[in-house]
DRENGU-267943 format. One line per 2 residues: their letters; for each residue x, y, z of C-alpha. Coordinates in Angstrom, 1 decimal. Example, Ala and Ser with C-alpha at 12.3 -4.5 7.8 and 13.67 -1.06 7.14 Angstrom:
as> 12.3,-4.5,7.8; 13.7,-1.1,7.1
# end
This chain:
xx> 13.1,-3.5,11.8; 10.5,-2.4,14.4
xx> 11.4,1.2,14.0; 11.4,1.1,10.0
xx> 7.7,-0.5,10.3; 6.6,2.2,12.8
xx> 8.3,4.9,10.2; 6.7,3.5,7.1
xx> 3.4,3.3,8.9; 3.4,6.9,10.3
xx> 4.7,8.3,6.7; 1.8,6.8,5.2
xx> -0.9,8.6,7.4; -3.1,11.1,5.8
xx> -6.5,11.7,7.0; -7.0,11.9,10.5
xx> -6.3,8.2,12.2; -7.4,7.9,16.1
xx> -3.8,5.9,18.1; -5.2,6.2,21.3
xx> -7.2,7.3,24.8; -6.0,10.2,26.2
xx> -8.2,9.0,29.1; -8.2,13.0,30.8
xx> -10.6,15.9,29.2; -8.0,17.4,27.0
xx> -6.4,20.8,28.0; -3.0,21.3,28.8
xx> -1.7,17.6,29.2; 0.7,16.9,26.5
xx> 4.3,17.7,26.2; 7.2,17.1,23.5
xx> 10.7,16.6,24.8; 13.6,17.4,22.7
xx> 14.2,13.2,22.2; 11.1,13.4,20.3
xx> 9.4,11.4,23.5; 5.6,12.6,23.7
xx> 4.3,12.7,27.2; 0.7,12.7,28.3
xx> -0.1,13.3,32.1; -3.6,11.9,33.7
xx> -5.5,10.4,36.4; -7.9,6.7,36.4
xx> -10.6,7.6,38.5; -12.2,4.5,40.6
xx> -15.8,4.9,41.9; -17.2,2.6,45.0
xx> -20.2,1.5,45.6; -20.8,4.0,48.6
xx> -19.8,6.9,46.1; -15.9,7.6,47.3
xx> -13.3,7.7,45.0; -9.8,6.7,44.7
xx> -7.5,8.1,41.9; -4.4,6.6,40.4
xx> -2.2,9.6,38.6; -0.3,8.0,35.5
xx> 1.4,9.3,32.3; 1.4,7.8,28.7
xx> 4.6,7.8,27.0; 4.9,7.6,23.3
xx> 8.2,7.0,21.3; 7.3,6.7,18.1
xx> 5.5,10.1,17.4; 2.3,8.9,18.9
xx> 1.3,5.7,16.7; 1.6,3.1,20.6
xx> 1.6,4.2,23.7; 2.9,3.0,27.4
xx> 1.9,3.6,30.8; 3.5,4.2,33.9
xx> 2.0,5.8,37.2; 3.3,9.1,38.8
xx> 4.6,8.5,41.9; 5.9,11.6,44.7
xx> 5.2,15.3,44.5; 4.7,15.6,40.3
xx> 2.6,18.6,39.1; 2.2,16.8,35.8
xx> 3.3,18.2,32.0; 5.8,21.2,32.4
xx> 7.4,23.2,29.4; 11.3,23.6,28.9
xx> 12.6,27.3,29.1; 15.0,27.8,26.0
xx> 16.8,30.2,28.1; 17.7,28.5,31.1
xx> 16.7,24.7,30.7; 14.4,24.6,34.1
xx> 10.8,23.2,33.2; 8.1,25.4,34.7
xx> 4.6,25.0,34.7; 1.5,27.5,36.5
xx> -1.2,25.9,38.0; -4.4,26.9,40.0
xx> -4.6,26.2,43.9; -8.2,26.3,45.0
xx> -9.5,24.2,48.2; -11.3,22.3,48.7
xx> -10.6,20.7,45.7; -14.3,20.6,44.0
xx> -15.7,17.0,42.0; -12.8,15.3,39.8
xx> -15.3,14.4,37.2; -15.5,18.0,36.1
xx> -12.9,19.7,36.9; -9.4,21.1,35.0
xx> -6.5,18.9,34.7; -4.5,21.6,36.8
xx> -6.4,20.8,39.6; -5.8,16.9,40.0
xx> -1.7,16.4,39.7; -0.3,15.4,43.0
xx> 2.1,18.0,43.8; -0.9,20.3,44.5
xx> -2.6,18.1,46.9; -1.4,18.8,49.8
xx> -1.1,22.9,49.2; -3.6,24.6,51.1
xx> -2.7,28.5,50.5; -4.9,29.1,47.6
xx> -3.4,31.1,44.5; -0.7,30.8,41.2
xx> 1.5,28.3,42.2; 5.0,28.0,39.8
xx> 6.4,24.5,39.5; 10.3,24.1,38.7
xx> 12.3,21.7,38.2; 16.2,21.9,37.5
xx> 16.7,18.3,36.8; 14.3,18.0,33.7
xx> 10.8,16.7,33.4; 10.7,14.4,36.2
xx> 11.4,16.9,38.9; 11.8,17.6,42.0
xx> 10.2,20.7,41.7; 10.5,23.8,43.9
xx> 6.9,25.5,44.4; 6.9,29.4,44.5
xx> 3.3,31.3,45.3; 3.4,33.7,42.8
xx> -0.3,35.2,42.8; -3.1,34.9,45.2
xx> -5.5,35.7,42.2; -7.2,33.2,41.4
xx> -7.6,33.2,37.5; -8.9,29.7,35.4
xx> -5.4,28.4,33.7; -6.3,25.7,31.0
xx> -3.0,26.3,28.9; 0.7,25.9,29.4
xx> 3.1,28.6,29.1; 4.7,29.8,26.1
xx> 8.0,31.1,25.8; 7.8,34.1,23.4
xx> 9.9,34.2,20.5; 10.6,38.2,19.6
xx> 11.4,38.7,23.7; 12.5,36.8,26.5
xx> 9.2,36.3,28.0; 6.7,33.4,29.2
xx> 3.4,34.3,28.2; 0.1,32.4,29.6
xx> -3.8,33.6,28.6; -6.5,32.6,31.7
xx> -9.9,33.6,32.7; -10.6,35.5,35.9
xx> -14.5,36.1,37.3; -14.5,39.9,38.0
xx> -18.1,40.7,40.2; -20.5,38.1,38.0
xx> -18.4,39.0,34.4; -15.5,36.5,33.0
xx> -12.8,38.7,31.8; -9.7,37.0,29.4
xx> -6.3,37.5,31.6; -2.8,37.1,30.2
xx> -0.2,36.8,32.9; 3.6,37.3,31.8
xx> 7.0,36.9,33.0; 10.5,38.4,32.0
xx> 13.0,36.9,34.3; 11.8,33.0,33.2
xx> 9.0,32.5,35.7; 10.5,34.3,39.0
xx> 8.0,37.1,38.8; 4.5,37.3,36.6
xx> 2.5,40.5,36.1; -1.4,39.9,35.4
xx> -3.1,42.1,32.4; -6.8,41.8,32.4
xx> -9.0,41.9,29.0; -12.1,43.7,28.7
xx> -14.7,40.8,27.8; -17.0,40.4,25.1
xx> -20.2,41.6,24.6; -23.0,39.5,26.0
xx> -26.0,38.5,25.1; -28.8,40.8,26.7
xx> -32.1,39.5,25.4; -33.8,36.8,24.1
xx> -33.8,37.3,19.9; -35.5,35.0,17.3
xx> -35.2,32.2,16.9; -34.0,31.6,20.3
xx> -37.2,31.1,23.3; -34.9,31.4,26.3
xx> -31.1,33.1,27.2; -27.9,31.1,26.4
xx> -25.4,30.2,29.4; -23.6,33.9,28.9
xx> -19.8,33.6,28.3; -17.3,36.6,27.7
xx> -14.4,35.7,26.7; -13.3,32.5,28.9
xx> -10.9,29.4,28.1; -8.2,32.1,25.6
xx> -5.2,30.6,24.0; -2.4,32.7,22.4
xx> -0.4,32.0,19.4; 3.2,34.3,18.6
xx> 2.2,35.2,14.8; 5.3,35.1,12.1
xx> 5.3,39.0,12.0; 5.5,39.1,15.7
xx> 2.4,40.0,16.9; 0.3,37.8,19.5
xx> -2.8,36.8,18.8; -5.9,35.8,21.0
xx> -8.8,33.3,20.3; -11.6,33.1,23.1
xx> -14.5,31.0,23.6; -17.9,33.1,23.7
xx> -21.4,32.2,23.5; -21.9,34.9,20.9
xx> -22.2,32.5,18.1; -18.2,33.3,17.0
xx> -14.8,32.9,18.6; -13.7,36.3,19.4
xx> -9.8,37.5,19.0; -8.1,40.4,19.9
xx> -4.1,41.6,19.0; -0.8,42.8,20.8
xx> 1.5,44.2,19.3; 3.6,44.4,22.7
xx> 4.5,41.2,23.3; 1.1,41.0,25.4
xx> 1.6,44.9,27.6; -1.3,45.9,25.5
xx> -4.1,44.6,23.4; -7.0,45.7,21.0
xx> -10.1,45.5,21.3; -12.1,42.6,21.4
xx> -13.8,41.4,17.8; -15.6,38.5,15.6
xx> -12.9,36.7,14.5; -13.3,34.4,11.3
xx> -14.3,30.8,13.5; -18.0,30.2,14.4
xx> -18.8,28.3,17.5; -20.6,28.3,20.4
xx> -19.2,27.7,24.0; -16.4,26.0,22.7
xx> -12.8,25.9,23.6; -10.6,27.4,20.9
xx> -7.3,26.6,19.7; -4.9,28.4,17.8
xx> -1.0,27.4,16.8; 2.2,28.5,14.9
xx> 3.4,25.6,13.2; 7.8,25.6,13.2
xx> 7.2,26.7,9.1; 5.4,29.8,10.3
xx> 1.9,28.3,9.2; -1.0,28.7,11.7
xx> -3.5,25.9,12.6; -6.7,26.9,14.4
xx> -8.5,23.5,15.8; -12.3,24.7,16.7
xx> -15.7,23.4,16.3; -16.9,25.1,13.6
xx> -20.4,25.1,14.6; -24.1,26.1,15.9
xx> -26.4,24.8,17.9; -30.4,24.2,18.2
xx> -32.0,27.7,19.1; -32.4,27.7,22.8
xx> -35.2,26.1,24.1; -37.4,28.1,27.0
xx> -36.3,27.5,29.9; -39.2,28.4,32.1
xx> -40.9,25.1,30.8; -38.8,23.3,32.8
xx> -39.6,22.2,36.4; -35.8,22.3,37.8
xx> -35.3,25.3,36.2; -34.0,28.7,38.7
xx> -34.2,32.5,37.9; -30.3,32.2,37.2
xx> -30.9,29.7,34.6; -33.6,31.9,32.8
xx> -31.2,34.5,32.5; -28.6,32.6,31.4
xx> -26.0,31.6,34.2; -24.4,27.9,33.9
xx> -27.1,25.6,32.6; -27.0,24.9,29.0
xx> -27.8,21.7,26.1; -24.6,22.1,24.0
xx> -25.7,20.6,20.7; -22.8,21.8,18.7
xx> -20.7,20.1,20.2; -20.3,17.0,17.9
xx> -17.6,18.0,15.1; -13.9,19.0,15.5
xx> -12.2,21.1,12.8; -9.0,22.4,11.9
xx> -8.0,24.9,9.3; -4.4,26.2,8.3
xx> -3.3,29.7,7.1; -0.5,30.6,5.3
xx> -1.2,35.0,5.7; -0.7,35.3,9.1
xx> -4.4,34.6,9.6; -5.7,37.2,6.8
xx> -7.3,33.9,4.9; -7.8,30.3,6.0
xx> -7.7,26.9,4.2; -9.4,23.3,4.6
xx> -12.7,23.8,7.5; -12.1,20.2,7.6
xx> -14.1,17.8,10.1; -11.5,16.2,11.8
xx> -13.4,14.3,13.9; -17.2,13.3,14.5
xx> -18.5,12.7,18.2; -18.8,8.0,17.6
xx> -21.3,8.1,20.3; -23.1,11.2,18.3
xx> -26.5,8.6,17.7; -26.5,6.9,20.8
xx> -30.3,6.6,22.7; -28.2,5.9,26.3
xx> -25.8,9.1,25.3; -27.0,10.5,29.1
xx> -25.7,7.6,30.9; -23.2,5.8,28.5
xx> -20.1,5.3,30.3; -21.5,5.7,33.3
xx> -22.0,8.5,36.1; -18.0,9.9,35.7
xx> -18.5,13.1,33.8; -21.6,12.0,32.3
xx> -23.0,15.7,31.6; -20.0,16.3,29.1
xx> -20.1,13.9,26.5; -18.7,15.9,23.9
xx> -15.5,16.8,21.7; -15.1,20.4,22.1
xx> -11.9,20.5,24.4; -8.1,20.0,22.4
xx> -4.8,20.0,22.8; -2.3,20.2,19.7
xx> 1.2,19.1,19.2; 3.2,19.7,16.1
xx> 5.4,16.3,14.7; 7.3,15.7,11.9
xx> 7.0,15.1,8.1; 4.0,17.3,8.1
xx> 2.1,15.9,11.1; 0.1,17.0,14.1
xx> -0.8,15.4,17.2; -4.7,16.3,18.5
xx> -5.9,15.3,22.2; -9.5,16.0,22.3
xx> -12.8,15.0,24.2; -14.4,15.3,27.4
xx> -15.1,11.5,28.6; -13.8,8.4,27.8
xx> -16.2,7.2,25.6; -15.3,10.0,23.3
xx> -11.6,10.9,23.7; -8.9,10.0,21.5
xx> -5.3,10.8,20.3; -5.2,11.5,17.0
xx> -2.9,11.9,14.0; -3.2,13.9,10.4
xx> -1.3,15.3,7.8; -1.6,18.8,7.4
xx> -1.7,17.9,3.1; -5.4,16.9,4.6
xx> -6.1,20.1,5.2; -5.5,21.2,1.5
xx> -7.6,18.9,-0.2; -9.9,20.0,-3.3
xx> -12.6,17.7,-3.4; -14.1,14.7,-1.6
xx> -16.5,11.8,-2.3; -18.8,9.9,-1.1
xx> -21.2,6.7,-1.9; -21.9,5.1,1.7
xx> -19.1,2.2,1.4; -18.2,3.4,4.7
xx> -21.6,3.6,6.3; -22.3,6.6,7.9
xx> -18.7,7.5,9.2; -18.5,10.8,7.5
xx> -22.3,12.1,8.6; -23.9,13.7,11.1
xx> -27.5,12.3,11.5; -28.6,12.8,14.8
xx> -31.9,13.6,16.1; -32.5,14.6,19.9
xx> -35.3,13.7,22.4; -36.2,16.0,25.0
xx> -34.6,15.6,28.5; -34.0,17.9,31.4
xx> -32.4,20.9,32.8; -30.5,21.1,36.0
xx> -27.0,20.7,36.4; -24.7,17.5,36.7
xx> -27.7,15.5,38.8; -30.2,15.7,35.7
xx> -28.3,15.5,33.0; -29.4,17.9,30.8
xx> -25.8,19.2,30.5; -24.7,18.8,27.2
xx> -26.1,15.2,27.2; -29.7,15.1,25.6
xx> -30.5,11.4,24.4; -30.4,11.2,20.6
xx> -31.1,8.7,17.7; -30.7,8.5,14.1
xx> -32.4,10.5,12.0; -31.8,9.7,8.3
xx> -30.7,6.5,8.0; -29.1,3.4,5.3
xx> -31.6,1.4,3.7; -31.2,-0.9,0.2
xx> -30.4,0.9,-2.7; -33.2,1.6,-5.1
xx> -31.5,0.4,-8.2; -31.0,-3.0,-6.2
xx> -27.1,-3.0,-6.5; -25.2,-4.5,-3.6
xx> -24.7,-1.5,-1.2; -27.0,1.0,0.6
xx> -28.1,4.5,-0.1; -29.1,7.2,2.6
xx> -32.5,7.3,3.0; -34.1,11.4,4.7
xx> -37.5,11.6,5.3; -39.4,12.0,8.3
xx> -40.4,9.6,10.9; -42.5,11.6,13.7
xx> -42.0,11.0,17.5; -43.5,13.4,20.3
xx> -40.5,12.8,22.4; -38.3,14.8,19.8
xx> -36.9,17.7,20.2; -36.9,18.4,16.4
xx> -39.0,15.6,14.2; -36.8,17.1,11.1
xx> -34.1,14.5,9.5; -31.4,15.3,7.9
xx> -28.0,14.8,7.3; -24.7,16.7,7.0
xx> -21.5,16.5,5.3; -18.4,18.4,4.9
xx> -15.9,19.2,2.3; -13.1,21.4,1.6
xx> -14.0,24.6,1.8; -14.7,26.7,-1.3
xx> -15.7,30.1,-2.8; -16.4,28.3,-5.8
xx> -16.9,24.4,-6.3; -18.8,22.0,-8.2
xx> -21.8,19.2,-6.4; -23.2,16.1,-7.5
xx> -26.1,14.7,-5.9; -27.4,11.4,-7.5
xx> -30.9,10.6,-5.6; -33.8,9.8,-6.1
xx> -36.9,11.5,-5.7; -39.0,8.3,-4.5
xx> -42.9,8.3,-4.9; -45.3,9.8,-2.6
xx> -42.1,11.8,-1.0; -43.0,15.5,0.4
xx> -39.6,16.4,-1.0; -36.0,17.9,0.3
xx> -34.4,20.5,1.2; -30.8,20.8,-0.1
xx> -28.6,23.9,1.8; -24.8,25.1,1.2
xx> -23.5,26.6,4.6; -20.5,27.7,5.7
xx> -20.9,26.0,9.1; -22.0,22.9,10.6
xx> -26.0,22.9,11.8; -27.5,20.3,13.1
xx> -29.6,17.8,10.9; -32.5,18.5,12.9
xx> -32.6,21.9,12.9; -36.1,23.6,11.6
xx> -33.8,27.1,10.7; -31.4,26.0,8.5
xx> -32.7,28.2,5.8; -31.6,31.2,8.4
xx> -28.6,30.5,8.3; -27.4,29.0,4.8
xx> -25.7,30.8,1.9; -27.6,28.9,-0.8
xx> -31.1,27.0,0.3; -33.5,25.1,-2.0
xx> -36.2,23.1,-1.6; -37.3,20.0,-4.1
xx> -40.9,19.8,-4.1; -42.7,16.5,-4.0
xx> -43.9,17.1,-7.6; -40.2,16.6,-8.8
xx> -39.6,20.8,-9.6; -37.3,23.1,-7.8
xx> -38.8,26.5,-8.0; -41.5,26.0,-9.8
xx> -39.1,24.9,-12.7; -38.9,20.4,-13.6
xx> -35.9,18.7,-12.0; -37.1,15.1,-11.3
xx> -40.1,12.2,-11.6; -41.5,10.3,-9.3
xx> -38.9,7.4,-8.5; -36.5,8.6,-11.1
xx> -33.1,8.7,-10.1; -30.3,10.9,-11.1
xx> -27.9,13.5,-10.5; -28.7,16.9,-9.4
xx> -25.4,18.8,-10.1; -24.7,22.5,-9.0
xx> -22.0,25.2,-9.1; -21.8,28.0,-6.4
xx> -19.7,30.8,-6.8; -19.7,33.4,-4.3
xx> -18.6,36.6,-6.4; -21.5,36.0,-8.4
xx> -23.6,35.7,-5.2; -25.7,33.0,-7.1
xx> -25.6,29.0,-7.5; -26.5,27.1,-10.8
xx> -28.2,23.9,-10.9; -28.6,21.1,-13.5
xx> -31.3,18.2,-13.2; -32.3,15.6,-15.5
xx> -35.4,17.4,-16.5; -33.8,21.6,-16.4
xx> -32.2,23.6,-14.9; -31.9,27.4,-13.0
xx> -30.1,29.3,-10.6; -30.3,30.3,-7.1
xx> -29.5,33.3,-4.9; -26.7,34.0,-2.2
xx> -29.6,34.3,0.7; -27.2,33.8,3.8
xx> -25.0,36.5,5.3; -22.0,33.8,5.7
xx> -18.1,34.3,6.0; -16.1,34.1,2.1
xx> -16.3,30.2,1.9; -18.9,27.3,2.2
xx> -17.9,24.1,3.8; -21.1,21.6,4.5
xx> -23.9,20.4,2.3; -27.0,19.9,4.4
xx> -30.0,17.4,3.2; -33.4,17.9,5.3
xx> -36.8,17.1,4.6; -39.3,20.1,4.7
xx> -41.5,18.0,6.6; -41.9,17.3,10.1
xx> -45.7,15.2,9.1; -44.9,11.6,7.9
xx> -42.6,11.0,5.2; -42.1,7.0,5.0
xx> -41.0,7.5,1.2; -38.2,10.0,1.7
xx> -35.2,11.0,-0.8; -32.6,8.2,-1.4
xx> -29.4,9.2,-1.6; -26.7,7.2,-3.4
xx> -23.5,9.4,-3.7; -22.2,13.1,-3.2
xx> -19.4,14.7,-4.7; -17.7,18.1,-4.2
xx> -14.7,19.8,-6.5; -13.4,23.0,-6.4
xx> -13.2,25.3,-9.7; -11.5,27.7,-10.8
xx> -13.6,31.4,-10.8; -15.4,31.7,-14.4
xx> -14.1,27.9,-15.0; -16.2,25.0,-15.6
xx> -19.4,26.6,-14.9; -22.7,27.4,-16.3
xx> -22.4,30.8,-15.4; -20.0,32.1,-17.9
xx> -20.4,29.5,-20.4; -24.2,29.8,-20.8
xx> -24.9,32.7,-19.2; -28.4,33.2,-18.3
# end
């Protein structure tokens, strides 16, 4: 009866449904076995008063596809998750050797399992095991390279080879490395990438460098026809990929691939129907900030070498393709940082990893009936295990009217804080609060409506508010906004992006496809949209052949141009006031709603043109 419950209940999942902790930063953690049993490897880390440490290694086992999950510790000489060869059986796994072993609070997974602790030759280390996934496992030296490993090996399909992507510093440049094997682990030869372009100079609407990165954390995916694919995170505002034809001898050259982000780790899949599933952040983050103004701050951080704010680093996506990765379907949030508002977000949770508060870093396992498994986030207050049908992916429209509070938004507004490393904080971890916020509906029914305008604070980073949502992307759909336009309000701006961008941030208009602003008269472009306090809907229809978007309020109507240079679909509606003076009267929001159409189908474009 137990097992028909657990069935039923993971059937029924849909939209993404968080079943657990992974407890670990998620990288290269979780393994299947061919029982269907779901492993995940970690550590508890326990802090003392004087500052020591003591670490307890452990491993979540899940037999039900993920939905409960038990713990046991590791015990003996265990190098953590390993992968099964299909062509001899042994499980093999490649970790990084470095001593002294830097700060566990910071530091890769491969770096913390107990077989490795007592290794002192620095290197590639191989980890086999005969006797399944619970060892004992011979150790082989295989390289005394030292390249960053953050993904398990994958046994190619089209050869007989293991195949594993890394990063390898080369003088002061990160270079992608793939390291491959054609007698099942004996021997690995190491190929190294040329990186990606950095950047050079400081640009509009940036005031100071980012952290440079050129092509670190890859992750390789066998495509249906064959090829190998390569995804790699770069601070060049996209993912950049590369191809082998080769089985990974050879590759192309480096090049924008379709995912925006932003010193993120990327992730890239083929699903066991040949489909592939990408699981990024699809976003960007507040221009940078001069660093120079900044009393910790060192030449090498001026020029863009380790220190960094990540605010983009707050929404998970996932998209699937069904062309080999020619086009791409869903740019669905899959998850939203829960600690994304938080005042304390510096110190909540404590010291342990305090600087990376964020949701960047994933893992993916494929599961049945349509399922996938996600590991992701970079502390405990923010990690989960998580479960969604891919069918989530493929939706063609989404609602929403605030029943569910603010679940499904991104608010946030920042206060300044420092630079300097770990010790100050200012890693990824400025303080935040809520921007735009619930308040009683206008109409004085019994729920709440989403109130943007602008409440000022010197201490801010941005005294903007907004608010940011995400549906199913679209070259053409359909919005409704119903709002009102309250009295005394210095308006809002309503932009169409293909991204997410944070509520805050003063360039939206830089970076949206469509971008409007409702002036505090009630008229959008000089044309009549809305009264004072009047509420209604404000419906529009984008469709990006026409390069144009066509919008209806209760008192006219007009279009819009295509003003962004943006990728072929849009994604995210984002509300901001135009203000950053007072606004105590604001726009109230009471619902959203997005639909795809059909090209010239259901829109004012063809049947009225203008």
């Amino acid at each position: 009866m137990r097992k028909a419950v657990r069935k039923s209940t993971f059937e029924k999942i849909r939209e993404p449904q968080i079943v657990g902790n992974p407890g670990i930063p998620a990288h290269m953690d979780m393994v299947m076995l061919d029982s269907g049993e779901i492993r995940h490897y970690g550590v508890h880390i326990f802090e003392h008063e004087d500052g020591s440490k003591e670490f307890e290694f452990v491993m979540k086992q899940s037999f039900d596809y993920g939905l409960s999950w038990e713990e046991t510790p590791i015990h003996g000489d265990h190098p953590g998750p390993s992968v099964k060869s299909p062509w001899s059986g042994d499980f093999l796994v490649l970790l990084r050797v470095l001593q002294p072993e830097y700060d566990l609070q910071c530091i890769a997974p491969s770096r913390i399992y107990p077989a490795i602790q007592h290794l002192s030759e620095n290197g590639i280390w191989c980890f086999r095991s005969v006797n399944g996934p619970d060892g004992p496992f011979t150790k082989t030296l295989i390289s005394r390279d030292l390249p960053h490993i953050q993904r398990l090996p994958l046994p190619l399909k089209r050869k007989k080879r293991w195949i594993l992507p890394g990063e390898e510093w080369i003088g002061s440049i990160q270079h992608p490395v793939v390291m491959f094997s054609d007698d099942d682990g004996i021997r690995w030869t190491k190929r190294v990438l040329p990186p990606v372009p950095r950047m050079e100079k400081v640009s509009w609407p940036h005031r100071g460098m980012r952290w440079s990165q050129c092509g670190c954390e890859p992750v390789i995916a066998e495509l249906p026809d064959g090829r190998l694919q390569m995804l790699v995170r770069t601070s060049a505002d996209f993912h950049y990929q590369c191809f082998s034809e080769d089985c990974g001898e050879t590759w192309s050259p480096m090049e924008r691939s379709p995912f925006y982000s932003v010193a993120t780790m990327p992730n890239l899949m083929t699903l066991s129907d040949g489909r592939l599933l990408a699981v990024w952040n699809n976003t960007t983050p507040l221009p940078e900030f001069d660093q120079r103004t900044h009393p910790d701050c060192t030449d090498d951080l001026v020029n863009g070498i380790w220190e960094d704010v990540f605010t983009n680093r707050d929404a998970l996506h996932a998209a699937i393709s069904e062309t080999c990765g020619r086009t791409w379907i869903g740019f669905r949030e899959i998850a939203l940082n829960p600690i994304r508002n938080a005042v304390d977000f510096r110190t909540l949770g404590g010291y342990y990893a305090l600087h990376d508060k964020s949701i960047h870093q994933n893992q993916v396992l494929e599961l049945p009936e349509n399922k996938v498994l996600v590991s992701y986030g970079q502390h405990p207050v923010c990690q989960a295990l998580m479960i969604f049908d891919l069918d989530f992916l493929y939706a063609t429209g989404r609602r929403e009217d605030f029943r569910s509070g603010l679940a499904a938004w991104s608010v946030q507004q920042y206060f300044k804080g420092h630079i300097g490393g770990f010790r100050w904080a200012g890693h990824c971890a400025w303080n935040r609060r809520a921007g735009a916020r619930l308040m009683p509906s206008p109409d004085l029914s019994p729920r709440e409506s989403l109130l943007i305008g602008c409440h000022p604070d010197p201490d801010l980073v941005s005294c903007r508010e907004g608010a940011v949502w995400n549906f199913p992307a679209a070259a053409d759909g359909r919005l409704e906004l119903r709002m009102t336009l309250r009295r005394g309000s210095r308006g809002l701006q309503v932009a169409l992006c293909d991204r997410w961008i944070n509520p805050s941030d003063p360039f939206v208009d830089r970076y949206a496809g469509f971008v409007f602003r409702i002036a505090p008269d009630g008229a959008i472009n000089g044309i009549p949209a809305f009264l004072p306090d009047q509420t209604g809907s404000l419906r529009f229809w984008f469709h990006l052949s026409e390069k144009r978007l066509f919008w209806e309020a209760p008192r006219g109507n007009g279009t819009v141009p295509l003003t962004g240079n943006i990728t072929d679909q849009l994604s995210y509606l984002h509300l901001q006031s135009p203000s950053e003076e007072a606004d105590f009267a604001g726009v109230m929001i009471d619902s959203v709603e997005m639909r795809k159409v059909e090209p010239k189908n259901q829109s004012p474009f063809f049947s009225n043109p203008l």
